[in-house]
C-alpha positions as CSV (number, residue, x, y, z in Angstrom):
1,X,-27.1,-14.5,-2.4
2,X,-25.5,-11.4,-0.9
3,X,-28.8,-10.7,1.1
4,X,-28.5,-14.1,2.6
5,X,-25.0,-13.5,3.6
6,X,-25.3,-10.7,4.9
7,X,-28.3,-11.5,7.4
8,X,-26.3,-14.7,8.2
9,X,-23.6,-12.4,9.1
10,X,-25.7,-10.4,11.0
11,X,-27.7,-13.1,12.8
12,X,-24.2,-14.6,14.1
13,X,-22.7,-11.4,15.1
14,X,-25.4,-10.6,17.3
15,X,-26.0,-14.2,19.2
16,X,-22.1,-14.2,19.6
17,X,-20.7,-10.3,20.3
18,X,-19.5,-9.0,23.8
19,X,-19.5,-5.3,23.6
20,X,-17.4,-3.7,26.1
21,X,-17.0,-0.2,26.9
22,X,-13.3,1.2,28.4
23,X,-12.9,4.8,29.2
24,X,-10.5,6.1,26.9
25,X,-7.5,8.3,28.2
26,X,-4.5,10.7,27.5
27,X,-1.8,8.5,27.2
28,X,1.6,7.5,26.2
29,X,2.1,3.6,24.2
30,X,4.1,1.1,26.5
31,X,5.1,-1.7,24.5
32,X,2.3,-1.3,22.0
33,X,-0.1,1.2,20.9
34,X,-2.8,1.1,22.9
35,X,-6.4,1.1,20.6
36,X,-9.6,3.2,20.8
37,X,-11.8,0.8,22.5
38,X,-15.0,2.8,22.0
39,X,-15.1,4.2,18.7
40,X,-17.8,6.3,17.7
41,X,-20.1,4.8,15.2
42,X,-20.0,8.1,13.2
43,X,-16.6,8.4,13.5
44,X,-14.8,9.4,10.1
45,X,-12.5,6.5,10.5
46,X,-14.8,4.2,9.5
47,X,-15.3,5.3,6.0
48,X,-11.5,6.6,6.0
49,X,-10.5,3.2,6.2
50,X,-12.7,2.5,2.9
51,X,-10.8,5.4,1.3
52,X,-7.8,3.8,2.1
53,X,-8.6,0.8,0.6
54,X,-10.2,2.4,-2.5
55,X,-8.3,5.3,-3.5
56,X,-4.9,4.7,-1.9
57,X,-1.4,2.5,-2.1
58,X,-1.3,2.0,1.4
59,X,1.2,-0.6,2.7
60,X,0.8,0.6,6.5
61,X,-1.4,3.5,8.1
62,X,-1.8,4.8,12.1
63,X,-3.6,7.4,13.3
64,X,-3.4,8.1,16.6
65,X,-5.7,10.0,18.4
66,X,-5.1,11.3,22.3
67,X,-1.9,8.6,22.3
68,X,-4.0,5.5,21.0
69,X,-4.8,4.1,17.6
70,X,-7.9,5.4,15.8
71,X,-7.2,3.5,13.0
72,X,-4.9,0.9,11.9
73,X,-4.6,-0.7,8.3
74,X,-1.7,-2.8,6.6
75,X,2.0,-4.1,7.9
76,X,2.4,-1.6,10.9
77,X,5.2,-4.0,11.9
78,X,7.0,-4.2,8.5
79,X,10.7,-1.9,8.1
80,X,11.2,-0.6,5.0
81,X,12.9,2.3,3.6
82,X,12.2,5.9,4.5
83,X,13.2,8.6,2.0
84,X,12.6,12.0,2.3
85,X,10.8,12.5,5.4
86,X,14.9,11.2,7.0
87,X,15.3,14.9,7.0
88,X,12.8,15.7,9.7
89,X,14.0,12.8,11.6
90,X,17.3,14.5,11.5
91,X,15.7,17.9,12.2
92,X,14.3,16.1,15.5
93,X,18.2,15.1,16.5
94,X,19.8,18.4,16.0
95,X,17.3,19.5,18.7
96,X,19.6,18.2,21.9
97,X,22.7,20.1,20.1
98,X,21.6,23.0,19.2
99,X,20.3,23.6,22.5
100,X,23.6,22.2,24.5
101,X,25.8,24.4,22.1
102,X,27.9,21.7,20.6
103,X,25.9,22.6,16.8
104,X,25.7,26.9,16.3
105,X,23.6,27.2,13.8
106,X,25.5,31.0,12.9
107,X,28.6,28.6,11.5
108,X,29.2,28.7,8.0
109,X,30.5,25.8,5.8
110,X,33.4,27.9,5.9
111,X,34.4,27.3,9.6
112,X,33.1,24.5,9.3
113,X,35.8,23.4,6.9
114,X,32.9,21.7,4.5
115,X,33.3,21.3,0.6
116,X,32.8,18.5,-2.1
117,X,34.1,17.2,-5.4
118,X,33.0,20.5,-7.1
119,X,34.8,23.0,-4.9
120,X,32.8,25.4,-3.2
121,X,33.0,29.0,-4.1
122,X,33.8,31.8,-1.5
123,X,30.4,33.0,-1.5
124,X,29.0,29.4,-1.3
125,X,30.9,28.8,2.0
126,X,29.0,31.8,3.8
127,X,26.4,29.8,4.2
128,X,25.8,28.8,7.5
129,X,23.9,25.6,9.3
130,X,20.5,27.4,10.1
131,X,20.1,28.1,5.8
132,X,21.6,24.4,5.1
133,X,18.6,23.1,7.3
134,X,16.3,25.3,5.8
135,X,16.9,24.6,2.0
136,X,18.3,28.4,1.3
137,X,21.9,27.3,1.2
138,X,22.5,29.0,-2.5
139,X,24.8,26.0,-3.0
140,X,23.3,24.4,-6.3
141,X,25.9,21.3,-6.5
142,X,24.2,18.0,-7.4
143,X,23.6,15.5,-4.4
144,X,24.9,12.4,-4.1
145,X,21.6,11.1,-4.3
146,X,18.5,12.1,-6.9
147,X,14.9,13.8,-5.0
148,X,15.9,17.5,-5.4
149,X,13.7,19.5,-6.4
150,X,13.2,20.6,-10.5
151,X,14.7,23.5,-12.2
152,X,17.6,24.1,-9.8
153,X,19.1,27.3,-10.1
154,X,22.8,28.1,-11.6
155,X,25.3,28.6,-9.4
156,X,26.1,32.2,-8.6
157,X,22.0,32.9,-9.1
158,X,21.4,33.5,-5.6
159,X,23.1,34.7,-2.4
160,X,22.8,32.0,0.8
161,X,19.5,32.9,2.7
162,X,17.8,34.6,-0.4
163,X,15.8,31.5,-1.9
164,X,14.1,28.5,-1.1
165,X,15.4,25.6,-3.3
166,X,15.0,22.1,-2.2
167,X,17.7,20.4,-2.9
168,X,19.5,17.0,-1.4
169,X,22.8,18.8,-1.9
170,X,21.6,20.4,1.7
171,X,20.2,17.9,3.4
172,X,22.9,15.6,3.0
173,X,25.7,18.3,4.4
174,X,23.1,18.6,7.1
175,X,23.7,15.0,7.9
176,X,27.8,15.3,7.7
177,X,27.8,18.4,9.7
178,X,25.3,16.7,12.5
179,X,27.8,13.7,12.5
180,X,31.3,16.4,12.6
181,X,29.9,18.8,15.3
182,X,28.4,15.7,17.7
183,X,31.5,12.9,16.8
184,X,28.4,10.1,16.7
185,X,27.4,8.2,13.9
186,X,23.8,9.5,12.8
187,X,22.5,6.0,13.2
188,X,24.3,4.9,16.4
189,X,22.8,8.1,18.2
190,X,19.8,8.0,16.4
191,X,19.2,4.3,18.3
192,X,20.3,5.3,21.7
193,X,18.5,9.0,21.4
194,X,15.1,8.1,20.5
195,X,14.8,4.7,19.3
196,X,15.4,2.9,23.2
197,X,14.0,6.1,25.5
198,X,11.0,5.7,22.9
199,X,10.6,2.3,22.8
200,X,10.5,1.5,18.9
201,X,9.2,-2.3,18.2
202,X,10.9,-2.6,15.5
203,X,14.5,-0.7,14.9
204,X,17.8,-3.0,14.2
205,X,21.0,-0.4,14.0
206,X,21.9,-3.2,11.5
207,X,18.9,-2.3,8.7
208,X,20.3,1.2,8.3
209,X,22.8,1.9,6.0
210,X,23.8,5.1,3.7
211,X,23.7,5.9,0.1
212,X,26.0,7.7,-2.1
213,X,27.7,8.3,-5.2
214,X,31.0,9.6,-4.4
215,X,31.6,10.9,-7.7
216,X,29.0,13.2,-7.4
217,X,29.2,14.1,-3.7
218,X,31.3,13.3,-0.6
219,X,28.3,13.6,1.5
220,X,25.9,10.3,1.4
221,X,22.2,10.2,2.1
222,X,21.3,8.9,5.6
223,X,17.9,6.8,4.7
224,X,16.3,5.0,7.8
225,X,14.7,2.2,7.7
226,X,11.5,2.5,10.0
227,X,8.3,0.0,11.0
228,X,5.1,2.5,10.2
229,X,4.5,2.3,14.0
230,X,7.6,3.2,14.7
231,X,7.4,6.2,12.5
232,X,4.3,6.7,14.4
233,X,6.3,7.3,17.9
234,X,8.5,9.8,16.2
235,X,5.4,12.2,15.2
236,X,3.1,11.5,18.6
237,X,7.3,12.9,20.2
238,X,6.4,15.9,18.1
239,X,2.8,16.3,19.1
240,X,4.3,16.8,22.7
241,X,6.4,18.9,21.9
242,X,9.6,16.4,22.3
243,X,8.6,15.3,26.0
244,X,8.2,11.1,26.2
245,X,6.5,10.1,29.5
246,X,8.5,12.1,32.0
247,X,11.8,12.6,29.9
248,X,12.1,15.6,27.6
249,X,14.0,14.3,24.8
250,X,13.7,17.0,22.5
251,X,14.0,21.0,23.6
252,X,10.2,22.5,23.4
253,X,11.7,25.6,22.3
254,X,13.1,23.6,19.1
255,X,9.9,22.2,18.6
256,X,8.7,25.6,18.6
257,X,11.3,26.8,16.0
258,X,11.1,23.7,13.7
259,X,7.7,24.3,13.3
260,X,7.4,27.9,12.7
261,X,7.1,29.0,8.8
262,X,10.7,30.5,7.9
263,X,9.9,30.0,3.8
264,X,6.6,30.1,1.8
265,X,6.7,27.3,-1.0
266,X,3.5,27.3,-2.6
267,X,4.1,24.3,-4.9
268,X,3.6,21.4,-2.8
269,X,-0.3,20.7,-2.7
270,X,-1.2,21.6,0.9
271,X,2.3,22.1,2.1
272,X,2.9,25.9,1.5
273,X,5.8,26.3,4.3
274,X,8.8,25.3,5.2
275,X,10.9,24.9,8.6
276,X,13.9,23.0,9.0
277,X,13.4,20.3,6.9
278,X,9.3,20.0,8.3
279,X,6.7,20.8,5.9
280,X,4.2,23.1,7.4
281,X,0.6,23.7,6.6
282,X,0.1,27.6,6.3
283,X,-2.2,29.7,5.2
284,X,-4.6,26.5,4.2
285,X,-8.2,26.3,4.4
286,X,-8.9,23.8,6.8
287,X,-9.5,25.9,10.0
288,X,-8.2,21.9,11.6
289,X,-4.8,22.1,10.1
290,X,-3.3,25.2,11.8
291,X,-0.5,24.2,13.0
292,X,-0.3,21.7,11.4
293,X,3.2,19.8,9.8
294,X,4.5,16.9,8.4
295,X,7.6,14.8,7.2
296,X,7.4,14.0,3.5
297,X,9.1,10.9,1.3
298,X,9.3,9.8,-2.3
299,X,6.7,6.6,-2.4
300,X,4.4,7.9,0.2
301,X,6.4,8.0,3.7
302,X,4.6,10.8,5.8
303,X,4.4,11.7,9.2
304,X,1.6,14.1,9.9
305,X,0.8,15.8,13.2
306,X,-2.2,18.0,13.6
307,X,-2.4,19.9,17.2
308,X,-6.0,20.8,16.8
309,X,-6.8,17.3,16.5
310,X,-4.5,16.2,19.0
311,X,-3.3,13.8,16.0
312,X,-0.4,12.0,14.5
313,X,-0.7,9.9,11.0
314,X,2.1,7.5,10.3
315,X,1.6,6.5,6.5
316,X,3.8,4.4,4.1
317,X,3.9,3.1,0.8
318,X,6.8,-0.1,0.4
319,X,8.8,1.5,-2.1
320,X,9.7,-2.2,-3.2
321,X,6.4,-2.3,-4.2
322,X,6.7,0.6,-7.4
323,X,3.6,2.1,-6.1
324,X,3.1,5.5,-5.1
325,X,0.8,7.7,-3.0
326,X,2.2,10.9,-4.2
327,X,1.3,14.2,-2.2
328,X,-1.9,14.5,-4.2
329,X,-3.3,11.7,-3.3
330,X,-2.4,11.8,0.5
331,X,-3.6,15.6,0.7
332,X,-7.1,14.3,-0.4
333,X,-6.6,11.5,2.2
334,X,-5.7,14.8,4.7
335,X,-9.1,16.3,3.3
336,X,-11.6,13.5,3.9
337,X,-10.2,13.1,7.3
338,X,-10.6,16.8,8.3
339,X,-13.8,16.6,6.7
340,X,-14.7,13.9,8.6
341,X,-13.7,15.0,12.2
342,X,-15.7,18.4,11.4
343,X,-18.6,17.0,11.0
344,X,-18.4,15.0,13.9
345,X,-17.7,18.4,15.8
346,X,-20.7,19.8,14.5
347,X,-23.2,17.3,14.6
348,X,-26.8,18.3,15.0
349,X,-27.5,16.2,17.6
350,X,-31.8,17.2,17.6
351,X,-33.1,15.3,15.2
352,X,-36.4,14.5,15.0
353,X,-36.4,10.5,16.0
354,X,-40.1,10.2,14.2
355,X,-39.4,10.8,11.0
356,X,-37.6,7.9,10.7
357,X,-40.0,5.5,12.8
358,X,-42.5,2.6,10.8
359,X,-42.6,-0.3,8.8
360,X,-39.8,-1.1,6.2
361,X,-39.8,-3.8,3.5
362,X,-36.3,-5.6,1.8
363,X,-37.4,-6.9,-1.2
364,X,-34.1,-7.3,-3.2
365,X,-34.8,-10.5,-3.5
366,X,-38.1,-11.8,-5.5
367,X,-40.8,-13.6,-3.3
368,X,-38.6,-12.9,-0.3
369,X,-39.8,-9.7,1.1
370,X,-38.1,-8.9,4.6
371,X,-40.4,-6.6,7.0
372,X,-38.6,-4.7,9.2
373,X,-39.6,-2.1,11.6
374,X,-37.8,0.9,13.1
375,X,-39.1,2.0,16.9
376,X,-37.9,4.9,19.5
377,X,-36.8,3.4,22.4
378,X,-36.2,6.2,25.1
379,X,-33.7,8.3,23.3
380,X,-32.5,5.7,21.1
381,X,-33.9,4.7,17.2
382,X,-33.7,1.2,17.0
383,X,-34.9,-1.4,14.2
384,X,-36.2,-5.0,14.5
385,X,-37.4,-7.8,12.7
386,X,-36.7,-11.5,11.7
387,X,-32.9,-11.2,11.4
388,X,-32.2,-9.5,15.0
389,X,-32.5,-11.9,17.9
390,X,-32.8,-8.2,19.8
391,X,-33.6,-4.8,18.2
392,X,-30.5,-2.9,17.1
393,X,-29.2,0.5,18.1
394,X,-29.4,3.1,14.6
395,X,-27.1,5.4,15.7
396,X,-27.8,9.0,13.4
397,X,-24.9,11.1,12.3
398,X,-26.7,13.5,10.2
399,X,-30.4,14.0,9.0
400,X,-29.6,11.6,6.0
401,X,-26.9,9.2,7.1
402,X,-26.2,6.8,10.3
403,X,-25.0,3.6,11.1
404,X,-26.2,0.0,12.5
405,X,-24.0,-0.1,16.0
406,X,-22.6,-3.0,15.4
407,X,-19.0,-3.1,16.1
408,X,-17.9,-6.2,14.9
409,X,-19.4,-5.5,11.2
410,X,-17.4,-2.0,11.2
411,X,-20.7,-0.2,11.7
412,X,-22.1,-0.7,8.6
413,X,-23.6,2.8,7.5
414,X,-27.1,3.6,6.5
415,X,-28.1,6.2,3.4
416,X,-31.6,7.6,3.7
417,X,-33.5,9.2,0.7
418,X,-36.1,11.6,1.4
419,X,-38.4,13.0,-1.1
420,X,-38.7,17.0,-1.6
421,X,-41.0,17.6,1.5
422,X,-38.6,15.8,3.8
423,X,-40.4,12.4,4.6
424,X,-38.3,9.0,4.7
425,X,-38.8,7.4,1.6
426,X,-36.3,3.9,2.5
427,X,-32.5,4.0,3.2
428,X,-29.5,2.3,1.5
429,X,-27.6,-0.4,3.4
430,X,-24.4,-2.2,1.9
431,X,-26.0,-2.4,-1.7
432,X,-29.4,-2.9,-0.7
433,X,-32.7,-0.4,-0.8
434,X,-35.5,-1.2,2.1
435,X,-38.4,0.5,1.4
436,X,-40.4,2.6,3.7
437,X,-44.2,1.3,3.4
């Protein structure tokens, strides 16, 4: 039954498909995100996608490649709630203020005049901005929200600037100073700042509201609520290096220093650095991912942006949902991909064509054998039988592993099995073995 589906499938595709081709190019999204419109057969998205699907709790995924979707899956349109990774969106808006002088990052809470329902201590009011926004306040007060990070330290334990300690306490301040220094609500500035120059499909000023428990804290959290494409616009900014079109809405230089290692962490799967409220990929093992950094929330919010790749990933998980896609899980998401796009850079793009030329026989179904026979045709390896109005393009991505081009079926991907000396014995296609004769 799923052999006669299948060719069906197959049969229709080809009598009915119009391939086109576009040149793809750099660019920036106008009102939409523009998509890849010739994806390579052996791209890594393909299967990515399937990992998605599989392994993930993916409610909305981009990945944009040179400005345009390489791969799209789930409610890109949907707004939902953004947790942690708020604090690199706010990292983004101290850029413009830090750089015009009305935020010095040398203040301390102190001048500032900053303090909370457990008074700060002398020494806790040294701190200044830069160690605020960079987790290594040595204020260890509880926030007015939970998502710090376990075993906080007592109070006294450490001196402001000495330890990393991630801890909402900071990022929240962060969030009251940005709103005392600039005399803008976080949200209102946040709209007319990046959400209009960028052009976000999907922002209302009205969705956005903060949390708190005063009796904890004075200073709220400042969630967003953000569209996964949306989220995506903020990390593609990033990629170049705060400049939209012609406009440069965010300083390079603080680009630069937001996404230069100031702490090691070493407890947060491949995250191993941190940078004003950025997580930062150091010392890893993926030669792809230096440089590499990425905005982090509870549920699986994360924007990603990977220079060497020329990449942004947009991910969420609907926290209303219940369901996860903790760091774990989205670092082996980060490792298939870079996997993935490796390979395609090193290819071995001479392989010998003949080996997999001859006759081939389907019989996964009893009495119904299906012949089938694979040709070179110029440069290209192409098979051909009943089921194909017109042989099919086999495009090869490794000695053991291609794909049928067809577009319109996702390209589905061929397994070959060879036997200890190296000669074709059949390949595997979508459940099915066809025998080499």
């Amino acid at each position: 039954m799923k052999k006669t589906f299948l060719y069906s499938t197959l049969l229709i595709v080809f009598l009915f498909s119009d391939k086109t081709i576009a040149q793809d190019k750099y660019t920036y999204p106008n009102n939409d995100w523009e998509h890849i419109t010739e994806n390579s057969p052996c791209s890594p998205m393909n299967l990515l996608r399937q990992y998605v699907i599989d392994s993930l709790n993916t409610t909305g995924l981009l990945i944009i490649k040179g400005g345009k979707i390489a791969l799209e899956y789930g409610e890109t349109d949907d707004t939902s709630y953004l947790a942690s990774a708020r604090k690199s969106v706010l990292s983004m808006m101290y850029g413009k203020y830090v750089n015009n002088g009305e935020i010095n990052l040398n203040a301390t809470l102190k001048e500032l005049g900053i303090d909370d329902v457990n008074q700060l201590t002398d020494k806790e009011k040294q701190a200044t901005i830069d160690q605020i926004i960079n987790a290594k306040s040595g204020v260890y007060l509880p926030a007015a929200n939970a998502g710090s990070g376990a075993n906080m330290p007592k109070r006294g334990e450490f001196k402001p600037g000495e330890h990393f300690y991630y801890n909402n306490w900071d990022f929240n301040v962060a969030g009251t100073i940005f709103e005392q220094k600039t005399g803008k609500n976080i949200y209102e500035a946040f709209e007319n700042e990046f959400a209009i120059p960028l052009g976000f499909q999907d922002f209302k000023l009205a969705n956005q509201k903060k949390y708190g428990n005063d009796e904890l804290s004075i200073h709220p959290a400042y969630h967003f609520y953000l569209s996964t494409r949306d989220m995506a616009r903020l990390g593609y900014l990033m990629l170049r290096k705060g400049k939209w079109n012609d406009k440069q809405i965010i300083p390079e230089s603080w680009i630069n220093k937001t996404t230069t290692m100031v702490s090691k962490t070493g407890e947060y799967g491949l995250f191993k650095g941190y940078s004003y409220m950025w997580w930062l990929y150091i010392d890893s093992d993926f030669e792809l991912l230096e440089g590499a950094y990425t905005a982090a929330g509870a549920w699986g919010q994360y924007i990603t942006v990977i220079p060497k790749l020329d990449m942004v990933i947009a991910h969420k998980t609907k926290s209303v949902y219940e369901r996860r896609t903790p760091i774990p899980s989205y670092d082996q998401f980060l490792v298939k991909l870079i996997e993935g796009e490796k390979q395609v850079l090193n290819s071995n793009k001479n392989i010998d064509l003949n080996l997999f030329t001859g006759s081939y026989t389907d019989n996964s179904v009893e009495g119904q054998p299906m012949n089938l026979e694979m040709v070179i045709d110029g440069e290209s390896l192409k098979i051909q039988g009943p089921i194909f109005p017109q042989p099919v393009n086999i495009v090869l991505c490794s000695e053991t592993t291609g794909v049928l081009d067809v577009r319109e079926m996702g390209y589905p991907s061929l397994s070959f099995k060879k036997d200890e000396n190296g000669k074709i014995l059949g390949f595997n296609v979508m459940n099915m073995f066809i025998k080499k004769n």
